[in-house]
N, C-alpha and C positions, 0 to 999 in steps of 0.2 A: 510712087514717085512718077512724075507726069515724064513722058518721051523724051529726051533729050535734056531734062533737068539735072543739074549736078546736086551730088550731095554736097549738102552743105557742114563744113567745116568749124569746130569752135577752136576756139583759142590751146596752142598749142600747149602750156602752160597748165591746163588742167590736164592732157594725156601725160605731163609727165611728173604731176601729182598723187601717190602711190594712194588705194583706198587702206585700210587695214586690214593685215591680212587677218584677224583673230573675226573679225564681222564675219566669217566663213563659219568657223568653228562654232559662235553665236548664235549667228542662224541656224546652222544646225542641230545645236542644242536644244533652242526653243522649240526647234520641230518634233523632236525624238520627246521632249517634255509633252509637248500635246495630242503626241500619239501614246501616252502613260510611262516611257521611260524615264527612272529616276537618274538625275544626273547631277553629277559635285561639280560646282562653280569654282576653280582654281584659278579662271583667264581675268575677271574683273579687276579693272587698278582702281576700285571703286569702295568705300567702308562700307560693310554690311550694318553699320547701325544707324538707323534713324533720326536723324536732325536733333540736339539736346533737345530737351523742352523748355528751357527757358528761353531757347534761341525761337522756335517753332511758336511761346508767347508773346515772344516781343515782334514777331511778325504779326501775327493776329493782334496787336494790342495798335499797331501802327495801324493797319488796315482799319480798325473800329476810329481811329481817328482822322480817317479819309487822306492819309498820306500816299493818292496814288496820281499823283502829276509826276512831271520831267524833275529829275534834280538838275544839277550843274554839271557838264560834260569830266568833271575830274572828280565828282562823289560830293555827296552832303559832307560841310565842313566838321560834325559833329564824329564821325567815322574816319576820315583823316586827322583828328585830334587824336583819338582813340589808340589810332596805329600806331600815331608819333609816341603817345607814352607807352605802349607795349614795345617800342624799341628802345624806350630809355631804360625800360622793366627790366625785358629780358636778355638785351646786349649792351647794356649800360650806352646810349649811343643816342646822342641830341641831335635826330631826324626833326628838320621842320615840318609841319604839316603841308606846307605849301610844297613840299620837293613828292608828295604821297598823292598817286591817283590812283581811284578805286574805277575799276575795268572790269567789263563782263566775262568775267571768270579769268582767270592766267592766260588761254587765248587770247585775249583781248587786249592783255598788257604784252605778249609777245607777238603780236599784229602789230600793234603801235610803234615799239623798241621795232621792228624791221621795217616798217614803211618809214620811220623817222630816221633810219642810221643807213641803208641801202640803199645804191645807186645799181643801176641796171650792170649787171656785170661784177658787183660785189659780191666777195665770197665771207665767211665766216667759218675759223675752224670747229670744228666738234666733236666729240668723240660716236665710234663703230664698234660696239653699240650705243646706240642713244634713241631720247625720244622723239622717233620719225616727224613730227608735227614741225621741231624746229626746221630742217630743213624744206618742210612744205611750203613754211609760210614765208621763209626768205626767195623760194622760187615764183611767189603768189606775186613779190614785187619783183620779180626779174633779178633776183640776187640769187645767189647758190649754198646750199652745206657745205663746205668742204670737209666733208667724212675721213675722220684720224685712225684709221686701226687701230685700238688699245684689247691689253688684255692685264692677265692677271698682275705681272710685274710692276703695272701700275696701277693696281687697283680700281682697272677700266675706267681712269680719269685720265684730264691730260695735264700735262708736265711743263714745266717750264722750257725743258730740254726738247719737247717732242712740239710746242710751237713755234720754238727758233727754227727748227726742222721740215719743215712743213708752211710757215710762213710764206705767201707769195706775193706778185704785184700786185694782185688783187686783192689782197685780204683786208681787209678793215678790222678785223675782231675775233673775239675771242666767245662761244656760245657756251659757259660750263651748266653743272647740273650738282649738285648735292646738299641731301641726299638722290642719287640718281637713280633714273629708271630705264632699265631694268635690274640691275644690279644691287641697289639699295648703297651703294658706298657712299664715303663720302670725304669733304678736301678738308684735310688741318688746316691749319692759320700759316703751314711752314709752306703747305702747296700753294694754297692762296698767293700768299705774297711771292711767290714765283710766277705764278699764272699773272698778277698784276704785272711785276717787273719786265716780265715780256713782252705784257702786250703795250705798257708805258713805253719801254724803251721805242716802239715802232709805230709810237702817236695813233694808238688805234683802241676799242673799245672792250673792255670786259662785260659782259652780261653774264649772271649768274640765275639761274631757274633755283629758287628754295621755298618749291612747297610744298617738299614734305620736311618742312622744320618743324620742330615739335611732335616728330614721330623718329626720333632715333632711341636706340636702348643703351646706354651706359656710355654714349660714345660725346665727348665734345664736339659739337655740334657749329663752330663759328660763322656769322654773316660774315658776305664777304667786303661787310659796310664797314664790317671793325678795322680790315683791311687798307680799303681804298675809298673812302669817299667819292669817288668819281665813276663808282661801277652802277650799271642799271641793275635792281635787284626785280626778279618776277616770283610774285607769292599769288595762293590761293589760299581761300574761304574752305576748300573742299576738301582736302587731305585731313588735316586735325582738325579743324575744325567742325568737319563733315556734315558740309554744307552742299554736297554736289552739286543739287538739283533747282539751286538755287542762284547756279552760273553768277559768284562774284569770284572777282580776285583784286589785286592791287601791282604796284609797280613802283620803286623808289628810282628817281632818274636826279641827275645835279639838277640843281635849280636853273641852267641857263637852258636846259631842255622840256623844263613842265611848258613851257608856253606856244613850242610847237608841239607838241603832244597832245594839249589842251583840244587847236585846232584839229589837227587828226581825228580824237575823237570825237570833236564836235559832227563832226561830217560822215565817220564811222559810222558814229551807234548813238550819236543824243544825246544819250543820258542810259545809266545801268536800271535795274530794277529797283526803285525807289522801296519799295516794303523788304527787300532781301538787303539794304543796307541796313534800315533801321533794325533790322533781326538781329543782323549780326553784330550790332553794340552789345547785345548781351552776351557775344562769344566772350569777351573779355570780363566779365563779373564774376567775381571769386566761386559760386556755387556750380558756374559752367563751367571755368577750367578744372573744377575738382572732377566734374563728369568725364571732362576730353581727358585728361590725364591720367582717369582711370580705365578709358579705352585704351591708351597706350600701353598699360600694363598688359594688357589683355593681347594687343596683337603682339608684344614681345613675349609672351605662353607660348602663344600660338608660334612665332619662329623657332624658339627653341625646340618645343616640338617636331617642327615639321622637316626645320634643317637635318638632324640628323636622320631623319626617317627617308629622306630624299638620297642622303648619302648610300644608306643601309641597298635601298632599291636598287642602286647601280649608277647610280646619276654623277659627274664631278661637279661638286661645288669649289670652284678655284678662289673666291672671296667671299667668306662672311657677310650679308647684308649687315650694315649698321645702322641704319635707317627704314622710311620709306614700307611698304607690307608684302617686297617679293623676293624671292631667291630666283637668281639667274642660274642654267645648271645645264652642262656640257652632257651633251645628249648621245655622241658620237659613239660610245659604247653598242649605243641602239639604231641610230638611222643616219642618213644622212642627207634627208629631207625632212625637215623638220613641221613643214606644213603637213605633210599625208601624217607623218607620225603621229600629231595634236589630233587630227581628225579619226586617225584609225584609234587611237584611244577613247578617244569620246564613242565612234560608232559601237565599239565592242563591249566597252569597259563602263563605257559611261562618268567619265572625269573630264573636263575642259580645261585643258591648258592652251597659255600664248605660245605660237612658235617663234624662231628666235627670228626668221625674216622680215617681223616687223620692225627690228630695231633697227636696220640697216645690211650692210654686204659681209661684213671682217662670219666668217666662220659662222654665218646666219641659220644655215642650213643645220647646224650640229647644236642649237642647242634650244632651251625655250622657256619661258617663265613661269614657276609657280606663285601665284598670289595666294597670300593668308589672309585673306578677307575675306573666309565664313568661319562658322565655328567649330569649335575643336571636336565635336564630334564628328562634324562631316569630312575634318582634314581627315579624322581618323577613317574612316568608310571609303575614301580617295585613295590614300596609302595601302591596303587591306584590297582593296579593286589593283591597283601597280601591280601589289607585289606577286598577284596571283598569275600576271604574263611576265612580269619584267622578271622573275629570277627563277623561271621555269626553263 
């Protein structure tokens, strides 16, 4: 830097944008990997299986037919058809296509819901734990999280009773999650219409994140559209459908909202990945849900398994996931810094877990997440690696 030049400053806004803290553990991973240590992936909130192949064909079959221009900043109308009748399907629930915008990945539908609903200074409640991104991307527009401590009593959801409580002058709304992550829980139809009634009575806005719908086990599972017609719902391509890497997702907002949304995205992002819409029409084809459906069964093996094995280790698990592919699990037995903990298991142990300081502040340090998305023999070689420090 030249004599007397100042450093130069960026916008405050990114310094108080948290990175993640599991990209530590990551990195370090992939290090220990390329210097020949074997290491069990437990931190990914990501499906270990490979794209269906009918989804994987109907990308290639679009590509061979030169489908790679701009579509319409709200999704090819053929994939918003599709959505609408997968909500008549599977929650009996007459979504127009027109209220349905397909968005580059669930990012991109909760970039939209916060640049469209936040004024500088707006807060949104949510729960501590939660997934950190919501509250990034409400600070991206100069809005804030406002972070709810929950724990087990509620099933680390929030309540009808705990946003009367907490409601401020600022608040606008209401940010839920289920099935949620980290925890995997997720909201009845009785919570629901609490969380609605709350946030109606104080003329302010529900948004609910469900996408990890169609990955619960035995558990009712309700939109929160059966509810309220008036809530913004944020889905993803990538959870069941497991579609990651293909960054789509969608967004159900009331019809008086698609049309500044529309612009938002116009000026966002364009338009999504025109070949990863048309793929994913064949998410919805009888031969591919029987694929995705039988991934489910496979990651609820794989909980059942790994839950009680977490337990046995020394771990508290204070709510069942019922959803979604992690168990949250009170760590405080063993540390109370949860980041060195994840990292000293990985360096010694060679297992990677999430610590819990990525969700947020409530008890961060004490606790952290297992994901079951690999397979049951590596859960089992992870567990067998624990148990050999953690109950010595």
């Amino acid at each position: 830097m030249a004599v007397g030049q100042q450093q130069k400053r960026f916008a405050r806004r990114v310094e108080e944008i948290q990175p993640f803290h599991v990209v530590e553990v990551l990195q370090r991973a992939v290090a220990l990997e390329a210097a020949g240590r074997d290491i069990v992936h437990l931190a990914a909130g990501e499906p270990d299986f490979a794209t269906a192949a009918p989804i994987i064909a109907a990308g290639q079959a679009s590509l061979g037919r030169g489908e790679t221009y701009y579509s319409g900043a709200a999704g090819i109308p053929a994939l918003r058809e599709a959505l609408s009748s997968f909500y008549a399907t599977e929650y009996g629930l007459d979504i127009a296509p027109s209220r349905i915008m397909i968005t580059p990945g669930a990012s991109g539908a909760l970039l939209l819901i916060s640049a469209l609903l936040a004024d500088p200074g707006a807060g949104m409640l949510m729960t501590d734990p939660g997934y950190p991104c919501n509250r990034h991307f409400l600070r991206l527009v100069e809005g804030e999280g406002q972070l709810v401590p929950v724990a087990a009593d509620t099933h680390y959801q929030l309540t009808e009773a705990l946003v009367s409580q907490h409601w401020r002058d600022n608040t606008i709304g209401v940010l839920a999650a289920s099935p949620a992550n980290p925890t995997g829980t997720v909201l009845s139809r009785d919570e629901l219409c609490g969380l609605s009634r709350a946030v109606r009575s104080r003329n302010g806005f529900l948004v609910v994140d469900e996408i990890y719908h169609g990955l619960s086990y035995g558990t009712d599972t309700p939109s929160v559209l059966e509810i309220d017609p008036d809530a913004f719902v944020i889905n993803s391509f990538s959870k069941y459908f497991g579609m990651t890497g293909w960054r789509l997702g969608w967004l159900v907002a009331p019809e008086e909202a698609v049309a500044e949304m529309e612009k938002l995205a116009q000026n966002l992002f364009i338009s999504m990945s025109t070949v990863a819409q048309y793929a994913a029409l064949a998410g919805f084809e009888p031969r591919t849900r029987e694929i995705l459906d039988e991934r489910r069964e496979v990651f609820r093996q794989r909980r059942d398994f790994l839950l009680p094995a977490v337990r046995e280790l020394g771990f508290t698990v204070h709510c069942e996931p019922q959803g979604a592919f992690y168990i949250y699990a009170d760590a405080s037995r063993f540390t109370d810094d949860s980041q060195a903990f994840c990292l000293r298991l990985l360096e010694e142990h060679g297992v990677a877990l999430t610590p819990g300081v990525d969700f947020g502040h409530h008890r961060a340090n004490e606790t952290v997440r297992f994901s079951f998305t690999t397979s049951m023999d590596r859960l089992e070689v992870a567990v067998d690696r624990l148990a050999g420090v953690l109950r010595t």
